[in-house]
C-alpha positions, -999 to 999 in steps of 0.1 A, spaced: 686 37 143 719 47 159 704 43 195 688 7 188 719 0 171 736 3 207 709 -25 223 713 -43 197 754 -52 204 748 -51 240 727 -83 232 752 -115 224 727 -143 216 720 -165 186 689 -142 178 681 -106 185 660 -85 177 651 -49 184 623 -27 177 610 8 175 575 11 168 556 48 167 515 44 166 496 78 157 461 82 154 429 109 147 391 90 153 363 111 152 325 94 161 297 108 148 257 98 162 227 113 137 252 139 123 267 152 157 298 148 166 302 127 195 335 129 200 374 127 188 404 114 198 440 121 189 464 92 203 505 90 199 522 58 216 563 54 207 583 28 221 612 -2 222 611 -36 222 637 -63 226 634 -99 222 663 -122 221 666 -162 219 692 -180 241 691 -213 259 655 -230 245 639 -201 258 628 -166 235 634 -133 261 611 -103 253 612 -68 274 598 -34 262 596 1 271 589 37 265 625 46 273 650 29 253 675 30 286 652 2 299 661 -23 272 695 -16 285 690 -31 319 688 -63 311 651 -72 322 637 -108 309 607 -119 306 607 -152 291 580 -169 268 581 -207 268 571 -226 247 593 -223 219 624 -245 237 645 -260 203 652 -246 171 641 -216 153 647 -208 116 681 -189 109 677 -176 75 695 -146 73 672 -117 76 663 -92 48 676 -55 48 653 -30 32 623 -4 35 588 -2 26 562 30 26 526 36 17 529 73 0 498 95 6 486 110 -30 469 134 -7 481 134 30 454 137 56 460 176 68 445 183 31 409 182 47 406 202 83 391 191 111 361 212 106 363 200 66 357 167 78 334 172 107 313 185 77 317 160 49 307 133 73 272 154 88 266 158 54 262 118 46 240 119 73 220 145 57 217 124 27 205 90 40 186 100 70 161 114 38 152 76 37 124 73 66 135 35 73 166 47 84 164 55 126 197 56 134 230 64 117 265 65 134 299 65 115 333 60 127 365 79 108 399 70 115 434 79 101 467 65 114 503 62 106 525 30 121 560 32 118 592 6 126 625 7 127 642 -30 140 675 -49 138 672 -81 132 704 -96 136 725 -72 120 698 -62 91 678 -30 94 641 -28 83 624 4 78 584 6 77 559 31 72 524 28 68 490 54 68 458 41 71 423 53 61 392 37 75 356 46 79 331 23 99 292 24 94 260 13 112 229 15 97 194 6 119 166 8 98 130 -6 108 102 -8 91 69 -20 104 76 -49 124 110 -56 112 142 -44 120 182 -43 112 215 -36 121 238 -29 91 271 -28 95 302 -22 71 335 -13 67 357 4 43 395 14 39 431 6 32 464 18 33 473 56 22 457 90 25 428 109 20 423 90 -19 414 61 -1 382 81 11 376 92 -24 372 58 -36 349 49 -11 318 70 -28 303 70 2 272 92 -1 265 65 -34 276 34 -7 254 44 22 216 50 -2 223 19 -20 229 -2 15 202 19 31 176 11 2 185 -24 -3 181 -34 36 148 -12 36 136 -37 6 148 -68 26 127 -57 54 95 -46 34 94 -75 10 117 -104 26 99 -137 27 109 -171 45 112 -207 31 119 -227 60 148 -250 57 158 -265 26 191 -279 11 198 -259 -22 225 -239 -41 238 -209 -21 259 -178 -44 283 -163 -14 291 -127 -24 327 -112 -23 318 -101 13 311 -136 27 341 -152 10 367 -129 29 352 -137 65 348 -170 55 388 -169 42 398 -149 71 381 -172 101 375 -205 88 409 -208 68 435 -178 81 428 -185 116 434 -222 114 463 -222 95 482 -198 117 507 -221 132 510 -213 168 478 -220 168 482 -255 154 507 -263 183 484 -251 209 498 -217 220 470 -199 213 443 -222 231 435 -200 262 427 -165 240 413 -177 206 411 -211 205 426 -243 187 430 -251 149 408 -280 132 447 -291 114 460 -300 147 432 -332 148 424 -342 112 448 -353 86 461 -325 65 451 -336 27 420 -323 6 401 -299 27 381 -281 -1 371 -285 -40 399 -280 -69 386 -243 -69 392 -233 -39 427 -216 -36 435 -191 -4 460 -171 -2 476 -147 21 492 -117 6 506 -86 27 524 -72 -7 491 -58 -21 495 -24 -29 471 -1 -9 464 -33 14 454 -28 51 472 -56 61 504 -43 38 542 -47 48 571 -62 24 593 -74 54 583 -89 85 592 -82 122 616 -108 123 634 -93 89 619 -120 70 607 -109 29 569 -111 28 550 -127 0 523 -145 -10 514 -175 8 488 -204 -7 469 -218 27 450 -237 4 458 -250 -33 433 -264 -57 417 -279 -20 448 -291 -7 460 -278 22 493 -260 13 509 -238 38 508 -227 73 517 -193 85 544 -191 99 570 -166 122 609 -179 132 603 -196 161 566 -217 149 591 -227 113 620 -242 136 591 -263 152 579 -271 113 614 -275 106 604 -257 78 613 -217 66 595 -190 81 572 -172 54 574 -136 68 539 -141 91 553 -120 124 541 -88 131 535 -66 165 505 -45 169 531 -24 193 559 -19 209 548 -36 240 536 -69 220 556 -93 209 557 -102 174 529 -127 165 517 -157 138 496 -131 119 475 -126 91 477 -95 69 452 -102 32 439 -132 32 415 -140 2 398 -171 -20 418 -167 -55 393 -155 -83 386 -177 -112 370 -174 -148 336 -170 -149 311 -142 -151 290 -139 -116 262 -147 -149 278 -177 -152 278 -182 -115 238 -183 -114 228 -195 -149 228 -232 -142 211 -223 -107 174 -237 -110 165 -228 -73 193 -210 -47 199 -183 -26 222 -154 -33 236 -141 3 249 -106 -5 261 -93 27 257 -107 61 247 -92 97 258 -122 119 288 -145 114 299 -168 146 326 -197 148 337 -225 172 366 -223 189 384 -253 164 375 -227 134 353 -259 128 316 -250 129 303 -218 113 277 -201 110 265 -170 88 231 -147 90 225 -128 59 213 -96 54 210 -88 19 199 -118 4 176 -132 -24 159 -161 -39 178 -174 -77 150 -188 -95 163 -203 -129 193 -182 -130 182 -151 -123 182 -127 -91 147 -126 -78 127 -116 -44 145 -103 -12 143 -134 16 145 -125 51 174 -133 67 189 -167 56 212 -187 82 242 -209 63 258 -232 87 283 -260 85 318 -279 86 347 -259 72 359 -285 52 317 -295 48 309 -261 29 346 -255 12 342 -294 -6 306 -274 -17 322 -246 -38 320 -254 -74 327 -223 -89 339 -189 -84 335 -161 -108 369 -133 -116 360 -107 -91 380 -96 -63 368 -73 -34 385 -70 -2 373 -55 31 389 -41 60 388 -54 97 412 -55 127 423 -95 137 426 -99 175 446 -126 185 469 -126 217 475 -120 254 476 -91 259 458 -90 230 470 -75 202 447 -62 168 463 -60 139 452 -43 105 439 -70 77 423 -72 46 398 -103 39 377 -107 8 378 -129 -22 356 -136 -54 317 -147 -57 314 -182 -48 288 -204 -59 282 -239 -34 258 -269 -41 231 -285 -30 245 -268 14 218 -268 40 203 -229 47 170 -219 68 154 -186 57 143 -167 91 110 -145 96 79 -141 96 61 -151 53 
């Protein structure tokens, strides 16, 4: 701290802010069991950015010297006020039960053939590859006067799955992880994770059968709720977004051109949370030295809250809620996301389908696409299956939900009192910057929502 601590009172402005931010990295790819390749990656570096006459300064570099020669390079658009609160000393760490040098290199290279030697015993599946990552991020910044300290390992394991059989085929693809060490693997049960996604996509293709297009009742599983959470609702309500600075890279928010009352049912309640413990998208204090905590976008269908950093609150005229956070050292801090969820109710996921005379239960999906107002959506399932008269029944061959944001989130009646969150990096930016999330949310049960069932019968 003691050489940003020089920056910072070399820098005489209303705000300042100074960063280090350390990146470190171990990916290893593996194709059919081989391994393809790894990669071992370490980026350290400063950051200043400083507010002074209606416009916010930003400069970075590896060498801290650099911050030190008075380089600007203002970003407009943020000409006026910015919150002031007084910014939040303190520290926050992720501990590792069981740090990642517990497993070597070859120990791993070995754990993750051997899950190909498990599921490529199912003759559907033609093509397995698996990605492993483990990282550590770490910060130290001054935030006009306070000092923040951050340290966070991740864990993370992507899978891709492409299994045919006879005429049919299927790309399945998941992710799994969270902050810590090598327990967050052990959780993942992955030998048990990959057969039961192997098997279940095998049965979709052998016995999945089409409907057409109908209007019925659609269950949305855990899975679809966070990317539905994260891109139809976290997106929007980011609020640099809302004024328009994000247009050129990601697009616009439906809030900026419809009035901001009842968006969604009395059931549906989002929130964004980065102070869940073992949480990809976890911090306690912001960039800007602001104190994280939960956020409601969305309460009982009203909309509640945007996200919001410093200078996007002193256009609000309202608080910053501790939303800004840099990918790296050379990125500016950002209107981010970190876990961003539908709240879980009361009911059993029985409860969920025993009123359900005819529906669809969409379980996982393989396609998901959005407009650029985070308007229009549109989901392809992958696991899926008919609900006859409240019960799970036949496999159905790859059913398309599409609608209206606030069209399918007035639709949800119900939810039942699970809560499973997913990794994913958000992109957002220019340069763009991707930033560790979370996204997930409860089983959500929506009535009488338009969805056409693909395929061949």
């Amino acid at each position: 701290m003691e050489d940003l601590q020089k920056v910072y009172e070399s820098l005489k402005y209303p705000y300042v802010e100074v960063r280090k931010q350390a990146f470190s990295s171990y990916e290893m790819y593996f194709l059919n069991g081989k391994l393809m390749g790894s990669f071992k990656f370490k980026d350290v570096g400063y950051a200043a950015r400083y507010y002074k006459n209606g416009l916010l300064y930003f400069t970075s570099s590896n060498n801290i010297e650099d911050l030190k020669s008075n380089k600007e390079y203002n970003v407009t658009g943020w000409e006026g006020n910015f919150d002031n609160t007084e910014p939040k000393d303190g520290k926050y760490e992720v501990k590792e039960t069981k740090p990642f040098d517990l497993m070597s290199v070859d120990e791993k290279i070995n754990y993750f053939k051997n899950l190909y030697n498990t599921v490529k015993e199912i003759p559907s599946v033609i093509n397995v590859s698996l990605y492993y990552s483990e990282s550590v991020e770490e910060k130290e910044i001054i935030v006009n006067g306070a000092n923040i300290i951050g340290r966070v390992p991740r864990l993370y394991v992507g899978i891709h799955l492409v299994i045919k059989e006879n005429n049919r085929i299927a790309t399945a693809s998941y992710e799994l992880g969270g902050s810590g060490g090598l327990e967050v693997l052990d959780r993942m049960n992955l030998n048990e994770f990959l057969l039961d996604k192997a098997k279940a996509v095998t049965d979709v293709l052998v016995k999945g059968k089409s409907f057409g297009e109908k209007t019925t009742d659609v269950i949305l599983s855990n899975m679809l709720a966070g990317i539905m959470a994260h891109e139809s609702v976290g997106h929007p309500f980011e609020a640099d977004r809302i004024l328009g600075r994000e247009f050129a890279q990601a697009g616009l928010s439906y809030l900026a051109y419809m009035n901001n009352g009842k968006i969604g049912s009395d059931v549906v309640n989002v929130i964004d949370d980065p102070t869940i413990p073992g949480s990809g998208g976890y911090f306690m204090i912001d960039d800007e030295g602001t104190q994280a905590r939960p956020k409601y976008l969305i309460k009982e269908g009203y909309v509640n809250e945007y996200l919001h950093d410093r200078f996007s609150a002193g256009k609000f005229n309202v608080k910053s809620n501790g939303s800004a956070r840099a990918s790296s050292f050379d990125r500016e801090p950002l209107v981010r996301m970190s876990n961003t969820f539908f709240k879980p109710g009361n009911m059993s996921f029985e409860e969920l389908l025993e009123d359900i005379k005819e529906g669809v239960y969409i379980k996982t999906y393989m396609e998901w696409n959005i407009d650029d107002l985070r308007l229009g959506q549109r989901y392809v399932g992958l696991e899926a299956y008919e609900i006859k008269n409240g019960e799970i029944g036949d496999p159905v061959l790859f059913p398309v939900l599409q609608g209206k944001t606030p069209d399918l989130l007035k639709a949800i009646d119900a939810v039942d009192n699970t809560l499973v969150f997913y990794p994913a990096l958000c992109g957002k930016g220019d340069p763009d910057q991707a930033i560790p999330v979370w996204l997930g949310g409860p089983n959500m049960r929506l009535r009488n929502v338009k969805i056409k069932v693909m395929g061949n019968e």
